[in-house]
N, C-alpha and C positions, 0 to 999 in steps of 0.2 A: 637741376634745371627743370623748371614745368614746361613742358608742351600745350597751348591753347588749342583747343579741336574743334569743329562740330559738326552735328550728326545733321546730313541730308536723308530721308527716309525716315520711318515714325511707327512701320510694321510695326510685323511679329517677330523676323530676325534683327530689324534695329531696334526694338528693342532688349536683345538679346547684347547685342553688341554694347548698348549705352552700359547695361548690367557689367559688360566685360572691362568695358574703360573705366567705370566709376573703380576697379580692383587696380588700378594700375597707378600708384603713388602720383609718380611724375606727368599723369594725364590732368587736364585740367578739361569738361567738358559742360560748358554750361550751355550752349546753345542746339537749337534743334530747328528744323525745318522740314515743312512738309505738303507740298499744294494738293496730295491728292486726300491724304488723311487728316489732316490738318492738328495731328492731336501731342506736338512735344510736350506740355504740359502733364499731360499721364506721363511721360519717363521720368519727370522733375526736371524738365529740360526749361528754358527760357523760350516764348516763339519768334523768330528771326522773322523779321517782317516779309521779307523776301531772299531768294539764291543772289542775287546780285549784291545784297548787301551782306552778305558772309566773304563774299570775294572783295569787297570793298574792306573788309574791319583789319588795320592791318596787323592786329594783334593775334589774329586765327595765323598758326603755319600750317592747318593742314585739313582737309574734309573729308567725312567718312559716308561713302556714300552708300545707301541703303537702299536704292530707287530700282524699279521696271530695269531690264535689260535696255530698252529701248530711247531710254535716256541719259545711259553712261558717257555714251560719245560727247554730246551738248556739254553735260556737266565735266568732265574731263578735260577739255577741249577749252573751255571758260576758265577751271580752277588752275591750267596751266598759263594759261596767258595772265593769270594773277600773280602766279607766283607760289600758288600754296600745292603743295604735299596731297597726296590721296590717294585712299583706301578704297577699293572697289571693290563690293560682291562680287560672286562669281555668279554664270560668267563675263569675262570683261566686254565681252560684244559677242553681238550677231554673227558675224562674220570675222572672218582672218583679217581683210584689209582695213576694217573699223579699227579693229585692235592694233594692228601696226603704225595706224597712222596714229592713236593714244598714243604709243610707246614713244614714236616719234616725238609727237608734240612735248613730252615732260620732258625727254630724253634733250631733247632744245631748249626748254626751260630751263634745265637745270634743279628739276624738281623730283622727288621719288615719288615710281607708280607701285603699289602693292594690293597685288589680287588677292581676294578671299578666299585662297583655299587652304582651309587650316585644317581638316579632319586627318592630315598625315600624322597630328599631334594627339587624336584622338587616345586614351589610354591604350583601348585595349585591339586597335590599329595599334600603335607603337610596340606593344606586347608580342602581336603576332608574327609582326615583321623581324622582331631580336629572335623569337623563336627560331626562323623559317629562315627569312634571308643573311639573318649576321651570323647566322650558325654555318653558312656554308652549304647548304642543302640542295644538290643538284634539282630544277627545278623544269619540270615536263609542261607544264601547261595552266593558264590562271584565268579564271571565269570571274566576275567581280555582279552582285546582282542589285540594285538599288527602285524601291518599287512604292508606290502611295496610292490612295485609293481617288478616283476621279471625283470625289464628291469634296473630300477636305479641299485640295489642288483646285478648283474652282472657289471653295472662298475665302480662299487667300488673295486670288486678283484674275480677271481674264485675260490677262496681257500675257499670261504662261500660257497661252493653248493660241496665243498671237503668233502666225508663220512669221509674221519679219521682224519678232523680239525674238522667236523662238522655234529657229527652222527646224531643228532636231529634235522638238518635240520634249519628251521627259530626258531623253538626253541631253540638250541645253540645260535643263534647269536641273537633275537629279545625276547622271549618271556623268555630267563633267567633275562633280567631288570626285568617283573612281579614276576615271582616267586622266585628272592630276595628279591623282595617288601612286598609280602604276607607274606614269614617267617618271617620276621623284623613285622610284624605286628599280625601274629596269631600263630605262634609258630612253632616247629617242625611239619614236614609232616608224616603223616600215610595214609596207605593202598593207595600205590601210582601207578597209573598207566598211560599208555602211547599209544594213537591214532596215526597212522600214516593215513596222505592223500595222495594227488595229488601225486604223484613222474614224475619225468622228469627222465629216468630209473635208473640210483643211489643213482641220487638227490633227496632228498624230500622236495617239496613244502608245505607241509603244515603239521601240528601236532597238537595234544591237550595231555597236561598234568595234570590229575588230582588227587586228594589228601584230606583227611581229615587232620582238622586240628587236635590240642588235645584236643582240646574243642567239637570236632566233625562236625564243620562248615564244607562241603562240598565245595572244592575250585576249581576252573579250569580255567586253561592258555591256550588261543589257539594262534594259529602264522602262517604265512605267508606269501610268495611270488607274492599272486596273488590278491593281494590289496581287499581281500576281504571287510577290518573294517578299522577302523582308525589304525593310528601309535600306541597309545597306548589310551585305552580304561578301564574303570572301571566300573561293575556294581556290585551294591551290594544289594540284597534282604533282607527286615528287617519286623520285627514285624508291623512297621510304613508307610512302603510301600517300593518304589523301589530307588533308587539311583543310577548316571548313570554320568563318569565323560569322555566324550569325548573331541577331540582337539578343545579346547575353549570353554568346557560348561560343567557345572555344573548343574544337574537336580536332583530334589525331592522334598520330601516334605518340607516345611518351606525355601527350597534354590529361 
């Protein structure tokens, strides 16, 4: 059975994505749309004259949206009252009650909502965690570090360094890949709290989010524009010693 799709957003990561659906047999992705970039035809997309007629085609079941944080809600909110399927980058919204009331709305429709956070799948994430967590490894404490330089992160879009797309700064847009990854791995968060740094006057440059897990593992996310650490960084304190998974290496004991 072919699945019909198509891509809302026309970036750097929809473009990413169109590359990931074209591998996907059963996907069928001809269409593309995009008001702010306007450019589907660079992915080999067809260009949908407008959002409203993707939600109208009733041959599409489902849309992958690739847009600003600040118009997941609109777009969600539209594609459930159609009827169709959708794929949201991360993250899903601003706020908790934006995102509940999504959940809501598909969850009414009868339509599935699937957020973008896929890097749990990443190789050599996947790697570290069979090492560390499926091995049974008494585990002390987990720092997670994810960091860009302010110059790239500006032109990619200014809507990331926007407070009400992006209250938590590089934590909305950087450091929510880590702590989706941790709750997919150590459970619900308790006693959660939230650092702010650098700010450029509205904008915040940098944050740390920390949290207990249920087991009581003490967790923490930190994130950035000012290229402090790597892109995305792992360390993990154990009974056995340290462990430490940055861009291209794997370090600890027995590794």
């Amino acid at each position: 059975m072919e699945h019909r799709l198509a891509l809302v957003g026309c970036g750097g990561y929809g473009a990413c994505l169109a590359r990931a659906l074209r591998d996907i047999p059963e996907v069928s992705l001809e269409w593309g749309f995009d008001p702010r970039l306007g450019r589907p035809e660079s992915l080999g997309l067809k260009p949908a004259p407008s959002f409203q007629a993707l939600l109208e085609d009733p041959s599409l079941e489902a849309l992958v949206l690739a847009t600003p944080n600040g118009r997941h809600k609109e777009e969600v909110l539209a594609g459930a009252r159609a009827g169709k399927s959708l794929y949201v980058e991360k993250p899903l919204a601003p706020t908790a009650a934006e995102g509940e009331e999504m959940g809501r709305a598909c969850a009414e429709a009868g339509v599935t909502l699937v957020v973008g956070h896929n890097l749990e799948a990443f190789p050599p994430l996947a790697r570290f965690k069979k090492y560390i967590l499926d091995r049974g490894k008494p585990i002390l404490a987990v720092r997670g570090v994810s960091s860009r330089k302010i110059g790239s992160v500006r032109e990619e879009g200014a809507w990331r360094f926007d407070p009400a797309q992006c209250p938590a700064g590089p934590l909305h847009q950087m450091g929510v890949h880590l702590v989706g990854i941790f709750l997919a791995w150590f459970g619900p968060a308790l006693e959660v709290g939230m650092e702010k740094g650098k700010a450029d006057g509205p904008r915040l440059l940098e944050g740390a989010l920390s949290w207990k897990s249920r087991t009581g593992i003490p967790i923490r996310v930190e994130s950035d524009y000012l290229g402090k650490g790597g892109i995305l960084e792992v360390h993990v304190e154990t009974e056995e010693g340290e462990f430490h998974l940055t861009p291209g290496r794997l370090q600890g004991p027995g590794l």
